[in-house]
C-alpha positions as CSV (number, residue, x, y, z in Angstrom):
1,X,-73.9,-138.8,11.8
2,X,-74.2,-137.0,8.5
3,X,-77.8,-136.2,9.9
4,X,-76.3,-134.3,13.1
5,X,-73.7,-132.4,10.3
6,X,-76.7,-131.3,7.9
7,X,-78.3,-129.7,11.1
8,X,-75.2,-128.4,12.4
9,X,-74.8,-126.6,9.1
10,X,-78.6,-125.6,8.8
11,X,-78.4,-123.6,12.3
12,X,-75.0,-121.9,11.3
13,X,-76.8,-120.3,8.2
14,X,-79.9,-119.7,10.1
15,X,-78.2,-117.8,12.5
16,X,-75.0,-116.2,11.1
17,X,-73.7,-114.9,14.3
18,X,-73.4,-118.4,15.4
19,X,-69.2,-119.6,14.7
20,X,-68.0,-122.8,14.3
21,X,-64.3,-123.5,15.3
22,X,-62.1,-126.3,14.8
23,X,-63.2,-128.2,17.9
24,X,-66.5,-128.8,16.2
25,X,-64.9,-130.2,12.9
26,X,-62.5,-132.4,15.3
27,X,-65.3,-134.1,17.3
28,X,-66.9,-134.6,13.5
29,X,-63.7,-136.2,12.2
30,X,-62.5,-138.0,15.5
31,X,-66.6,-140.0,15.1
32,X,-65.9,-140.4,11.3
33,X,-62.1,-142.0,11.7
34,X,-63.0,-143.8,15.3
35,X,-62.6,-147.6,14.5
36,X,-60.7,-147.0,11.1
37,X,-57.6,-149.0,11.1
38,X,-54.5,-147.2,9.4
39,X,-52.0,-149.5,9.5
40,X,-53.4,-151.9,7.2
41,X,-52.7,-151.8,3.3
42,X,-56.1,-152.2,2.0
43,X,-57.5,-149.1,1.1
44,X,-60.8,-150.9,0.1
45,X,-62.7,-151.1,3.3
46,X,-62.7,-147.3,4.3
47,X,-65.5,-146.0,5.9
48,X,-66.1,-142.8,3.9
């Protein structure tokens, strides 16, 4: 996953025309936070 963001980020500053937008940060985000489980109190286990 942090593969796929390190390329992501290597194209944008090859090619500076390119643009992210929010929708690619979302997708990003909505992989990282997929099976993490808010509800519960222990802040040990999170996946970051």
């Amino acid at each position: 996953m942090f593969t796929d963001l390190a390329q992501k980020k290597h194209r944008v500053e090859e090619r500076l025309e390119a643009v992210y937008r929010f929708e690619h940060w979302q997708s990003f985000w909505t992989q990282v936070f997929k099976d993490w489980d808010t509800s519960i109190g222990n802040a040990n286990d999170l996946p970051l």
